[in-house]
N, C-alpha and C positions, 0 to 999 in steps of 0.2 A: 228628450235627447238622452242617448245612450253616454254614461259617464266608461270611464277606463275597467273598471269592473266589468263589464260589459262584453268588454274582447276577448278574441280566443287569440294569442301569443302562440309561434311555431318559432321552436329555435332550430336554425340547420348549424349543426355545427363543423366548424373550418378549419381545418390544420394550415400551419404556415410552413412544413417544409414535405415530408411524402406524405403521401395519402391524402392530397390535395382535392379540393370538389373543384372542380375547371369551370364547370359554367353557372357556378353559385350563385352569380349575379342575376342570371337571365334566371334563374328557377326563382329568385325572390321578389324579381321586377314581373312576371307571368303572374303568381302570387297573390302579390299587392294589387297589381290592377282588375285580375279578377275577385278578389273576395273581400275588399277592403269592403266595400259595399255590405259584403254581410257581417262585417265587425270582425273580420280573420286578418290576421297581418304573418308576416314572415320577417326575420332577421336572423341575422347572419351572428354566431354567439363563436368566439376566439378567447379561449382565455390567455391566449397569449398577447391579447391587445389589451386588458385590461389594465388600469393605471401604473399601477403597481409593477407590473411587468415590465412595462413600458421606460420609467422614467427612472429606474435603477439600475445603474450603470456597474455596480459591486457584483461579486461574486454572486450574492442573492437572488440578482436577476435570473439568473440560473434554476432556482427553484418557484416551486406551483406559487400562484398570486395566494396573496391570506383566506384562508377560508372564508372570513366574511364576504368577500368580496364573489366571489362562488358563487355566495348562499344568496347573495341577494341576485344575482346575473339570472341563476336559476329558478327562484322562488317567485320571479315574473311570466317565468312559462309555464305556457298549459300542455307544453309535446317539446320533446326533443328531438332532431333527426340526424342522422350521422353514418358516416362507415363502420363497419366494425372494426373496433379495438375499443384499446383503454379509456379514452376520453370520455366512454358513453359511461363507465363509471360512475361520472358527475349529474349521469338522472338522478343519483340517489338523493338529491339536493332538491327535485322536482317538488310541486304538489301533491300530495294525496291525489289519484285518481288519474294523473297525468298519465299521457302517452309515451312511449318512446319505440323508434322505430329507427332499429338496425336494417344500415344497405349491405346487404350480404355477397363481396365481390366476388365476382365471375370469374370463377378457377375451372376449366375446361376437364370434366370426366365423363369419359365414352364419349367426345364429342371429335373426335381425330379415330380417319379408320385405321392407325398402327394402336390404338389402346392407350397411348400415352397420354396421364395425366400430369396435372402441376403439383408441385406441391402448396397445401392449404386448400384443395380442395372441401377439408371439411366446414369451412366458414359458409356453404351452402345447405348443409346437412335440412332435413326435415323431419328426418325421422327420431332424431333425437338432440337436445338443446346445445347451442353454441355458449363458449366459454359466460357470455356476458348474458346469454339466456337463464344458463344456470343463476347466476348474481340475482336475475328478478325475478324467480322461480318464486311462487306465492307472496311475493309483495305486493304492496298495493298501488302499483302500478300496471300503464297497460303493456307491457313489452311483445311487439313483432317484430319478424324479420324480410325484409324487401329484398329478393332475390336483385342482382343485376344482372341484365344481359349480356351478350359477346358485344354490343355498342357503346359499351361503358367500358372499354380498352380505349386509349386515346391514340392509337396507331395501330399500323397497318389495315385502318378502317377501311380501304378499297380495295383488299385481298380475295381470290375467291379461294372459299374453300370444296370448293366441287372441282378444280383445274388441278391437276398434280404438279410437282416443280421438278423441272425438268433439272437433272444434274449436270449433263454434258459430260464434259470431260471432268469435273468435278463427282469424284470420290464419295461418299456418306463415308464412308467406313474409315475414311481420313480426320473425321471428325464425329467423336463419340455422341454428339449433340445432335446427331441429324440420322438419319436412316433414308433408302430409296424409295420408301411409300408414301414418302410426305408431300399432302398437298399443298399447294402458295402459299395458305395459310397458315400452316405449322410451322413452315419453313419461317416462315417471317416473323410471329409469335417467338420461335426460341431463338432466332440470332436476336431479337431483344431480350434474352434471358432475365439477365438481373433486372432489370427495371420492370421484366411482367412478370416475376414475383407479385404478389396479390400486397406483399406490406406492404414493397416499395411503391409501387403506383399508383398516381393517381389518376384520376378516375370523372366520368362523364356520368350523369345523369339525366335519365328525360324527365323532361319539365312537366309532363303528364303525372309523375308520379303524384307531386301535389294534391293533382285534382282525385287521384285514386285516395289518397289519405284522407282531405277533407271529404270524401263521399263517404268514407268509410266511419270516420270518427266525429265528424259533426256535421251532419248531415241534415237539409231543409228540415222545418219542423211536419211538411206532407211527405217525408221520405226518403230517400237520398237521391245523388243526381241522377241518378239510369246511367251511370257508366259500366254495369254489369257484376260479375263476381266479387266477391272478395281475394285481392292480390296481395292479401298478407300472410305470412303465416306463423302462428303461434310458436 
């Protein structure tokens, strides 16, 4: 019998107010029932649930739980997973040797035929390292970065972007936020402005990535799964 030494720990980590993972549950319920069997488990890691956090009602509440409490959350995982920002910080608490695998949200550049970009586009970059790339630049840890899709907007997900939007008797020029080249999709994108900002929202993820990450980072001892390429990148 395999003791707890034995397992490999995924932490997805969870905000509790923007930049929320929406379907966290179902990525860790897919997870659990596929890999449990091979000793892989998934949980869901909130330092904002942590006791401490939790049950102090003072001003204190306000700030990060005690570091111990951190140290030990994280010193149980073997990979971190998370959006980018600051929270991924707290790999630095990981094991030696651990994972960590930034979601790098989908900020649309050259993808609208007027040129118009978001801003934050650069949290996709490739060519050269995101703020928290930099942070585990020669550590010794593994840090990648997981592109996300235009399916990881959680609205206007049955938009097409091949249809133009028709203005009618509506103006563009009336509103500095829009232009007459816009198809459905941009249209609908920017009158959501502030919330598809990349900080503010949150965000979907496909429950495939999993399987991309364990094929990638612990993989059968004849191989990995045959799901193909590598979908990460350094």
């Amino acid at each position: 019998n395999k003791n707890h030494h034995d397992w490999k720990i995924i932490g997805l980590a969870q905000r509790t107010k923007r930049r929320r993972w929406l379907n966290l549950n179902e990525t860790i319920a897919h997870c659990n029932a596929k890999y449990n069997s091979r000793h892989i488990a998934c949980a869901e890691v909130n330092v904002e649930n942590l006791s401490s956090f939790q049950n102090d009602t003072s001003y204190a509440s306000q700030l990060p739980p005690p570091a111990y409490e951190q140290l030990v959350l994280h010193q149980s995982l073997n990979a971190l997973i998370g959006i980018h920002g600051a929270q991924l910080t707290q790999a630095t608490l990981l094991p030696t040797g651990s994972s960590v695998v930034e979601l790098l949200p989908w900020a649309p550049r050259d993808y609208f035929g007027t040129g118009r970009a978001v801003w934050g586009d650069w949290t996709q970059w490739r060519h050269r390292p995101t703020p928290v790339g930099i942070l585990y630049h020669n550590a010794d840890l593994n840090h990648v970065g997981y592109p996300l899709g235009r399916d990881s907007v959680p609205f206007c997900q049955n938009v097409s972007n091949a249809v133009m939007h028709d203005f009618g008797k509506e103006r563009a020029s009336d509103n500095e936020d829009h232009n007459l080249n816009e198809t459905e999709l941009e249209y609908c994108l920017y009158e959501h402005d502030e919330e598809f900002r990349w900080d503010d929202r949150d965000f979907l993820v496909e429950v495939e990535m999993i399987d991309k990450f364990v094929d990638t980072f612990f993989p059968l001892s004849n191989g990995t799964d045959g799901s193909g390429g590598d979908p990460f990148c350094e």
